[in-house]
SETOR-307529 format. One line per 4 residues: number of its first residue (from 1); their letters; for each residue x, y, z of N, C-alpha, C. Coordinates in Angstrom, 1 decimal. Layout:
BEGIN
NUM) a) X/Y/Z/X/Y/Z/X/Y/Z ~ ...
This chain:
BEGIN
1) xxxx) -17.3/-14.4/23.9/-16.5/-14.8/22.7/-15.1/-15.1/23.2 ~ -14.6/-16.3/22.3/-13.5/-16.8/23.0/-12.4/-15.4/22.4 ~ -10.8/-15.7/22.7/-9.8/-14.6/22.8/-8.5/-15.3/22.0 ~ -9.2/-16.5/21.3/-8.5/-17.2/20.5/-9.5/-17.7/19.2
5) xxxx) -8.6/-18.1/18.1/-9.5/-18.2/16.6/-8.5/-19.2/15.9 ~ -9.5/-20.3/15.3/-8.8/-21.3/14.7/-8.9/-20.9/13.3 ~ -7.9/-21.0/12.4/-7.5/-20.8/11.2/-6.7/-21.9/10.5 ~ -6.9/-21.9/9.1/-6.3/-22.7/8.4/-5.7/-22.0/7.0
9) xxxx) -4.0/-22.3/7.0/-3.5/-22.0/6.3/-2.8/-23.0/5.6 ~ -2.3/-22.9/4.6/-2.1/-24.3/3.8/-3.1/-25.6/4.1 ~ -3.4/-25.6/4.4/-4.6/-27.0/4.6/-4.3/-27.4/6.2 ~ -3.8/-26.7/6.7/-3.4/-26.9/8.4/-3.9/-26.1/8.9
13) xxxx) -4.4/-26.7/10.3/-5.0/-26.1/11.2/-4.0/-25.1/12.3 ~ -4.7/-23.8/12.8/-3.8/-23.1/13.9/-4.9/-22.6/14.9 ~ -4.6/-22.6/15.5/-5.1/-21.6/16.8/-4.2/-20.5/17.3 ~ -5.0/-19.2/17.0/-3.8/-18.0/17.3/-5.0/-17.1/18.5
17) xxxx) -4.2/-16.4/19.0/-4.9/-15.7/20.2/-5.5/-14.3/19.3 ~ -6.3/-13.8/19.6/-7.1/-12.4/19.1/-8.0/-12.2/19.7 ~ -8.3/-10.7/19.7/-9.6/-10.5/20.5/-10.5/-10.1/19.5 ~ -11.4/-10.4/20.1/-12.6/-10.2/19.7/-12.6/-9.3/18.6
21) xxxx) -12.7/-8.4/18.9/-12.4/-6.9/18.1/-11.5/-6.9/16.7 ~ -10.8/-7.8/17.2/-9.6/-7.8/16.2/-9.7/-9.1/15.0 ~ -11.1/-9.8/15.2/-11.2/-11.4/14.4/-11.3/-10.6/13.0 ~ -11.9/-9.9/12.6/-12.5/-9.5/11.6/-11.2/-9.3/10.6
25) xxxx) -10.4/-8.4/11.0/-9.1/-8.1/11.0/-8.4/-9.3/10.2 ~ -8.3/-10.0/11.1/-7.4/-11.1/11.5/-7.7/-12.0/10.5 ~ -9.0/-12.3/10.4/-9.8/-13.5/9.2/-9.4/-12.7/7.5 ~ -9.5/-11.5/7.8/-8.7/-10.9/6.1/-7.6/-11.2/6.1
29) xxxx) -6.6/-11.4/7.0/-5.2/-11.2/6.7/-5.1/-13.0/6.3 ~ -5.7/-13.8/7.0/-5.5/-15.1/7.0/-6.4/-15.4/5.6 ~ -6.8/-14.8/5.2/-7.3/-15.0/3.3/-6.3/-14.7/3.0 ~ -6.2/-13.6/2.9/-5.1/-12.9/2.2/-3.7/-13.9/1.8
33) xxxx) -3.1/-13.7/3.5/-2.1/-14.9/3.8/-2.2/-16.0/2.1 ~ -3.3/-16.9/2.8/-3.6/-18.2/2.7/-3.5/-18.1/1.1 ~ -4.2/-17.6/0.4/-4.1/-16.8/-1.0/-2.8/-16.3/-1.8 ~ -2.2/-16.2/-1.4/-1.1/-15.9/-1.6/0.1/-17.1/-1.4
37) xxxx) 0.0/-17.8/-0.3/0.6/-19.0/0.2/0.0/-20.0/-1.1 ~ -0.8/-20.7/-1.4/-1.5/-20.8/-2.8/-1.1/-21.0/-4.1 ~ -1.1/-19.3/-3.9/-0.3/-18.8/-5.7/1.2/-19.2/-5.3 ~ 2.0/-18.9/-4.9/2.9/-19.2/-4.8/3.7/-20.7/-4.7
41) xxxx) 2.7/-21.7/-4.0/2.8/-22.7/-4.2/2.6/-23.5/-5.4 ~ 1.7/-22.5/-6.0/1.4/-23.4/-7.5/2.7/-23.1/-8.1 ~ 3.1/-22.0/-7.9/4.4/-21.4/-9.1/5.5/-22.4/-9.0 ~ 5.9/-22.5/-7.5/7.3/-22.8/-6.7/7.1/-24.3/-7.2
45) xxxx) 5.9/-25.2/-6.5/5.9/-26.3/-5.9/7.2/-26.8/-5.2 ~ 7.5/-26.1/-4.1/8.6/-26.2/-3.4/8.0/-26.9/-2.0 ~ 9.0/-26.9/-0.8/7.9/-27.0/0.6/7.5/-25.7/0.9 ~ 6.5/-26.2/1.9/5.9/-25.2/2.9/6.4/-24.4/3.1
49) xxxx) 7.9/-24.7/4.2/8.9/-23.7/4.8/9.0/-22.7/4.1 ~ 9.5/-23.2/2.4/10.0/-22.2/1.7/9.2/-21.4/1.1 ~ 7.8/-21.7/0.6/7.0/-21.0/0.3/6.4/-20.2/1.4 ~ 6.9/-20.5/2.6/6.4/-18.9/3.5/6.8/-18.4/3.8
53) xxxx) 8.1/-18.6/3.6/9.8/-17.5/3.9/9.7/-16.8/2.6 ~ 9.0/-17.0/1.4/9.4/-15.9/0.2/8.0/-15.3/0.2 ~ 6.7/-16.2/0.3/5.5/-15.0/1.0/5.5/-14.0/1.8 ~ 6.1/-14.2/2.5/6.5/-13.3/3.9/7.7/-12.5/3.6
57) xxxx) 8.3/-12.8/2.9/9.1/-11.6/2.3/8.5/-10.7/1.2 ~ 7.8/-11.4/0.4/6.9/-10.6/-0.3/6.0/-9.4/0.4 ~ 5.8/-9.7/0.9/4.6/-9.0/1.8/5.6/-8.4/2.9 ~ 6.5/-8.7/3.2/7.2/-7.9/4.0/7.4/-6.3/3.3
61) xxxx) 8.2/-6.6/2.0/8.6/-5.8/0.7/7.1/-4.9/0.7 ~ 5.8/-5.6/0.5/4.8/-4.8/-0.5/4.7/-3.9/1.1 ~ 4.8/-4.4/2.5/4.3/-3.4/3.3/5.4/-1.8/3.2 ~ 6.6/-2.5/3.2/7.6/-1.1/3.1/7.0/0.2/2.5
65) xxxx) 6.3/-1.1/0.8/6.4/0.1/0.0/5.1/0.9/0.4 ~ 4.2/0.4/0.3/3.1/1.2/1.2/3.1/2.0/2.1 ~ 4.4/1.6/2.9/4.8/2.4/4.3/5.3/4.1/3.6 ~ 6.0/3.7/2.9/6.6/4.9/2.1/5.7/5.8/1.1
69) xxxx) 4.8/5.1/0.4/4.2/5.7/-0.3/3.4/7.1/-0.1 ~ 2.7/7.2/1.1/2.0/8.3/1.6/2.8/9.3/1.4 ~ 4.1/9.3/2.3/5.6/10.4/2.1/5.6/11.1/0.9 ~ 5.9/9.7/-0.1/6.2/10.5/-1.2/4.8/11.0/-2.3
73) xxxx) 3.8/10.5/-2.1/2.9/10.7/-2.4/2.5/13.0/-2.2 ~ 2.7/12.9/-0.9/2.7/14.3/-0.2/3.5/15.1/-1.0 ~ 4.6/15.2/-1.0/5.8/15.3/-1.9/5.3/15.7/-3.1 ~ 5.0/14.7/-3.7/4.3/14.8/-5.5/2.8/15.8/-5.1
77) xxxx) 2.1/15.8/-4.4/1.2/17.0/-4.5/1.5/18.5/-4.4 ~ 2.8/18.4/-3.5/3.6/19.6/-2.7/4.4/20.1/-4.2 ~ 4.3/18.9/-5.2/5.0/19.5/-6.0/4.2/20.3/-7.1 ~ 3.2/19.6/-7.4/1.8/19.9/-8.3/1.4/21.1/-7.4
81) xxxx) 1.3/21.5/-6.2/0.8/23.1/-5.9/2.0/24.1/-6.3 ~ 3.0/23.8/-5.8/4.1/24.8/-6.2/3.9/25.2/-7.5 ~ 4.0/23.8/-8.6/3.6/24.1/-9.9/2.9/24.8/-10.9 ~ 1.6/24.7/-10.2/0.3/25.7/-10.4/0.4/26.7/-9.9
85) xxxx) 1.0/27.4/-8.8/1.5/28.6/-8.0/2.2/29.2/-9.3 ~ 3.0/28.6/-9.8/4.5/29.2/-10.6/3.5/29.7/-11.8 ~ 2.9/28.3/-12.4/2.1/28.8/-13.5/0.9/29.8/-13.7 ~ 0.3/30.5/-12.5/-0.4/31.1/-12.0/0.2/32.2/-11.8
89) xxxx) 1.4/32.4/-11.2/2.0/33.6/-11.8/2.3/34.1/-12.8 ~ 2.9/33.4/-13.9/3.2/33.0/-15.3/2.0/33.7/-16.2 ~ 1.5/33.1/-16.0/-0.1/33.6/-16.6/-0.2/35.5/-16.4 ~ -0.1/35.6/-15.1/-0.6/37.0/-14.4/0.2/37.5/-15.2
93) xxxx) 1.8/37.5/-14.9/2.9/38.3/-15.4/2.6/37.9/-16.9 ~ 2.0/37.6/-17.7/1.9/37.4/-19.1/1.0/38.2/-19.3 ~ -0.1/38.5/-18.8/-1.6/39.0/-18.8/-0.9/40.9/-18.8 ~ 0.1/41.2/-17.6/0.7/42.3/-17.3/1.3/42.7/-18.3
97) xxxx) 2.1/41.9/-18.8/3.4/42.5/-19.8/2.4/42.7/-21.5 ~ 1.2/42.3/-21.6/0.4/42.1/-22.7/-0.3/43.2/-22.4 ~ -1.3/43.6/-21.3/-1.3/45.2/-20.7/-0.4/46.5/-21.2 ~ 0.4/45.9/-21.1/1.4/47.1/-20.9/1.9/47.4/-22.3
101) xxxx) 2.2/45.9/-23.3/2.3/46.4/-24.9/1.6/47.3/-25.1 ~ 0.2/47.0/-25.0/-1.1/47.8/-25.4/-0.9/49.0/-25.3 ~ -0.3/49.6/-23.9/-0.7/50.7/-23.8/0.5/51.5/-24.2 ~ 1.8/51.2/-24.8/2.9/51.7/-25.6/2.8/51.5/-27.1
């Protein structure tokens, strides 16, 4: 298998290097891409240039936030256990002091 893959984006032809291993990969992103290059040209009807300088910024943007999201995702769980910890004591120490009326 060759170490290069012809693709078409906007109605043009490319040839980009990949391996083997990595076409699979590479053939989603180039939908994806191409799909998006697309919508945006329907919106814009601007050129090419410009519709892949603000695609590509798009997708620059959506990767950040993805990049980040796991972080804070962690974060928000870290915050829902503490949560339940507090309210789990809350409970106990309520269960205690309701014991303890009882028996005065």
């Amino acid at each position: 298998m060759s170490n290069t893959l012809e693709i078409k984006l906007l109605g043009k032809e490319y040839r980009v290097a990949c391996k083997p291993e990595e076409r699979e990969g590479l053939l989603a992103a180039v939908a994806l891409l191409d799909g998006k290059l697309a919508e945006a040209g329907d919106k814009t009807k601007g050129n090419h240039e410009r519709t892949a300088v603000m695609v590509a910024l798009n997708l620059a943007h959506e990767l950040l936030v993805a990049r980040d999201t796991p972080e804070q995702h962690a974060v928000a769980l870290e915050q829902e256990t503490i949560q339940r910890r507090i309210d789990s004591i809350e409970a106990k120490l309520d269960q205690s002091l309701a014991q303890h009326e009882q028996l005065f």
